[in-house]
N, C-alpha and C positions, 0 to 999 in steps of 0.2 A: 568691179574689175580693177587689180593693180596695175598702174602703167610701172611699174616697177617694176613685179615681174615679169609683165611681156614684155618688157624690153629686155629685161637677161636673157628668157629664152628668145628671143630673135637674135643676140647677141652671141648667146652658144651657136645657133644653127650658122651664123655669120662669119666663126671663126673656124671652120672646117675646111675649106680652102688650104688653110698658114698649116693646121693640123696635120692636113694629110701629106702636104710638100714636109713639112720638117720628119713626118716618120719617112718618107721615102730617104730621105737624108742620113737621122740620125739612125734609125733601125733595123739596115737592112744587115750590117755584120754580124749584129744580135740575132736576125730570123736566118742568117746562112750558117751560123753555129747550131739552129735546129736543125736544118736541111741536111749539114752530113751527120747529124742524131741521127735520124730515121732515112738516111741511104743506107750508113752502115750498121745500124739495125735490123731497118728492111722488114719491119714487121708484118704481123699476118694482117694489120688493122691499123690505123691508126683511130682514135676515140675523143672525141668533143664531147666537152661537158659542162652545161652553161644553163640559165634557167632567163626567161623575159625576150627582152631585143637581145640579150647577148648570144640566147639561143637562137634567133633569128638570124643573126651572124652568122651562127655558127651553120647552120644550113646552108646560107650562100658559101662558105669555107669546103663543104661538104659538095658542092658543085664542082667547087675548083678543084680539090685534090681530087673525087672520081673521074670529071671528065678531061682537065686537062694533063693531069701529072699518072693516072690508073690506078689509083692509092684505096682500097677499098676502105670506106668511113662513116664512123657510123656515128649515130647521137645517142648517148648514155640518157640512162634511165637514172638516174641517181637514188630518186626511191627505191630502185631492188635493194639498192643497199642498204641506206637510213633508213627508212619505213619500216622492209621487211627481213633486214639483215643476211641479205645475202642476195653478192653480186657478181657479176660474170668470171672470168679467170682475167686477168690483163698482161699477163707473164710477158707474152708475145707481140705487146701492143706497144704503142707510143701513147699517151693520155694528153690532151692539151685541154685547160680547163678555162674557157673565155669568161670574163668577169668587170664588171665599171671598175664596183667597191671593192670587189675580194673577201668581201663578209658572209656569203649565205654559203651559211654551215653545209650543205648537203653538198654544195660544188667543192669545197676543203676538203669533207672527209671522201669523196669519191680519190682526191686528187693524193690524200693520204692513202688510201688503201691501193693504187695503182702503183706506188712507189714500194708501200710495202712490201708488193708483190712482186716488184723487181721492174717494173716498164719505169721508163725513162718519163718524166713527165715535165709539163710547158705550162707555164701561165703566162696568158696575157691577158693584163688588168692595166687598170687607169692610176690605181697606188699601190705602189711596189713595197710599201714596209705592210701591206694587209697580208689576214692570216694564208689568205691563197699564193700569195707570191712568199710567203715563209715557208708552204708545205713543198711547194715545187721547188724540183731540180735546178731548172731555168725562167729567166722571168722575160717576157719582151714586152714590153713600156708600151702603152696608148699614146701617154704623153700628149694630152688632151686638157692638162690643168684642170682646175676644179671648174666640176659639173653641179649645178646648184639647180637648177630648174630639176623641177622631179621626171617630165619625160626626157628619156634620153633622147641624146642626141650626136653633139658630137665626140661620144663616145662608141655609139654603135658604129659610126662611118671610119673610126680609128682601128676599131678588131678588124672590120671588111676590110681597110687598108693593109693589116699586117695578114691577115691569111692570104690575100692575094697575093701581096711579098713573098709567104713562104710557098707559093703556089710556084712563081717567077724562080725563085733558087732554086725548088727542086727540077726544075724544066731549064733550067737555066737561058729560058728564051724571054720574051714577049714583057721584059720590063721596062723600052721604051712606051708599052702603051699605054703599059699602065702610068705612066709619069706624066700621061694626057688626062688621067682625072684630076686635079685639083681648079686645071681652069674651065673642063668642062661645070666640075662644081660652083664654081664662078658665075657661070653663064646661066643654070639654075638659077642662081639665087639673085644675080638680073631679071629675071622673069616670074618674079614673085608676083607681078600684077597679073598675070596668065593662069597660077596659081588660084588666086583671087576670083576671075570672072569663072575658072571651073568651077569654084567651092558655090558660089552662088547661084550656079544655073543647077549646081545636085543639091541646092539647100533644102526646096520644097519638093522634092522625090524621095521615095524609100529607099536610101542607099544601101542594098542587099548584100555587096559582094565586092571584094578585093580581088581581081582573079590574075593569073599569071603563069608561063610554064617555064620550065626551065629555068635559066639564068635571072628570069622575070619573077621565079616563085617567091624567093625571099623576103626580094620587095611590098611583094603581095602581103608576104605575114607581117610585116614591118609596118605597114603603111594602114593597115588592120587594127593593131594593135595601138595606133598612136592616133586614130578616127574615136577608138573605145576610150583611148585616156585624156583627152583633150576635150572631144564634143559628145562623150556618150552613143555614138552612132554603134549601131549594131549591126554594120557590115563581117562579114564571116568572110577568112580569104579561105583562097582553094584552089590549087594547081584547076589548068584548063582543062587538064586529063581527066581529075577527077569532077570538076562543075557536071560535066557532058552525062558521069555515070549516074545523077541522080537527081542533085540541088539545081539543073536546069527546071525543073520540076514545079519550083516554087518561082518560076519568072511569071508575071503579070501586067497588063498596062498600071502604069506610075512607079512600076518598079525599075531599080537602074544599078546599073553593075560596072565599077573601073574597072577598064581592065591598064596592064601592067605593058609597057613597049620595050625593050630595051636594046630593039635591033636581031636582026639574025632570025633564028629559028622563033625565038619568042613573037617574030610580028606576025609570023604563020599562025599562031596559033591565037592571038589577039584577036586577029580578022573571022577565025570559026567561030568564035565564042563570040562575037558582035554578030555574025549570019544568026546565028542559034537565040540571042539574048531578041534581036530585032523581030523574028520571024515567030515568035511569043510576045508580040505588042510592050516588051518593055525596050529599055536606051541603055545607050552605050557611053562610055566617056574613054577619050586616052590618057594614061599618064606617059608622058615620052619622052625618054631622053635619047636624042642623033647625037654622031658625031666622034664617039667613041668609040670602043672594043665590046661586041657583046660583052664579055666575060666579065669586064672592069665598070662596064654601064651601069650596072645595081647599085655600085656608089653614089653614082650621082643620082641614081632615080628614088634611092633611099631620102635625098636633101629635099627632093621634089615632092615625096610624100609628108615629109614635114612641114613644109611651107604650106600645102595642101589643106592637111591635118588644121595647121593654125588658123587659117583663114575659112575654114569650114565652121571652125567652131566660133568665128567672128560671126560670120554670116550669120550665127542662130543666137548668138548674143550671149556668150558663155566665155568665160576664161579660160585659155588653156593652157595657161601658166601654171594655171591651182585646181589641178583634178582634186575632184570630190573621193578622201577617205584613202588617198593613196599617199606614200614616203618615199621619199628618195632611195633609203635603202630597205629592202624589203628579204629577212632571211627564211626560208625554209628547210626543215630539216627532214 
């Protein structure tokens, strides 16, 4: 194991805090120049289009504009187009393509043919001279400096940052709360020894499941995603709506399932899926972040799944600096 690389990546997760105060800072005239794009627009859609954690961003983004701003949004297929050459109309839409690198050609050429086609389109990436930020219209900055650890990290918590932002412009409300995440992220990343004693009371259990509803979903895929990249665990996430229709099925004793907190409605739904997972002889774990905004909470519980993630794949005596057969940047077309 390199103490070199776990130390960069505890390093990147460590610098999320300063990340996400400087974009509330430096980027919110950049995301209020999108805001009156798509008021005086006003499309029939707006379209995220993004592939790994950035699509998992982009999900949690997908929250915010339907539920707090009524923006109907949806996640591109980008293979209708690359794969099978041919992709939806986008004339009427706004296209915002999320991205670390800006290199994986299928999220470019989506972001090229939506321009083509005349919709206004947005990149927000971590390098602004990448081919994504040369095909878009407008670019909004991560501003996250260079990400070297191959799982992301705070890279993902900078997109969550800036769609929130443009969630706040189009609402034009609720941007002091969100200016309460950087020290709830703070106070995370204090409690990484909490972190810790979770990963090792789920080290010798079948860790089945990510689950989470609502504003908790994304987390869920996030935190899934960076369990499989780190320690090889084969936890599946899965909104709580859907666990209930089927994959409750597979709960057993020794089996154990996180679930996702983030406040609000999500903890209603934490507490059924723990009745449900319990009353099938397997265990429940919280991942919880108090103290904040439902809606703004998934940031911080996204740092929480990382810390997690890492010390999980401690526990089993693995690196998760250097996942096995993975690159930093990864294109598909």
């Amino acid at each position: 194991m390199s103490s070199i690389e776990l130390g960069r990546l505890l390093s990147e997760i460590g610098e999320q805090p300063t990340v996400i105060e400087r974009l509330l800072t430096d980027q919110t005239a950049a995301v209020e120049r999108v805001a009156r794009t798509i008021e005086q627009r006003d499309p029939s859609a707006i379209v995220l289009v993004a592939r790994g954690s950035s699509d998992n961003a982009a999900v949690y983004g997908r929250y915010l504009l339907e539920v707090c701003n009524r923006r109907l949004t949806s996640l591109a297929a980008p293979s209708g187009l690359t794969l099978y050459g041919s992709g939806p109309r986008l004339d009427r839409t706004v296209v915002i393509g999320v991205s670390q690198s800006g290199q994986g050609e299928d999220v470019v050429e989506y972001i090229r043919e939506a321009r083509r086609q005349g919709a206004p389109t947005v990149a927000i990436v971590n390098d602004e001279g990448s081919p994504l930020a040369e095909a878009a219209d407008a670019v909004v900055a991560c501003q996250a400096g260079p990400e070297l650890s191959v799982p992301a990290t705070k890279t993902v918590t900078a997109q969550m940052t800036l769609l929130a932002l443009l969630s706040c412009a189009l609402d034009k409300d609720r941007l002091q709360e969100l200016r309460a995440v950087p020290q709830a992220v703070r106070r995370v990343l204090d409690a990484r020894s909490q972190a810790a004693d979770l990963a090792r009371k789920l080290a010798s259990t079948t860790l089945g499941s990510v689950i989470g509803r609502g504003f908790a979903f994304p987390v869920a895929l996030e935190t899934a995603l960076k369990l499989k990249e780190t320690s090889y665990t084969r936890a599946e996430p899965a909104s709580a709506a859907d666990f209930l229709h089927g994959p409750v099925a597979v709960v057993e004793p020794g089996y154990s399932a996180l679930l996702v907190d983030v406040g609000g409605r999500s903890t209603e739904s934490a507490a059924a899926i723990a009745t449900a997972v319990g009353a099938r002889g397997g265990q429940t774990e919280l991942l919880r972040v108090e103290g904040v905004d439902e809606r703004f909470a998934p940031i911080a519980a996204v740092v929480l799944g990382q810390l997690f993630a890492v010390e999980l794949a401690l526990a089993l005596g693995l690196d998760p600096a250097q996942p096995r057969g993975l690159h930093k940047v990864t294109s598909t077309r």
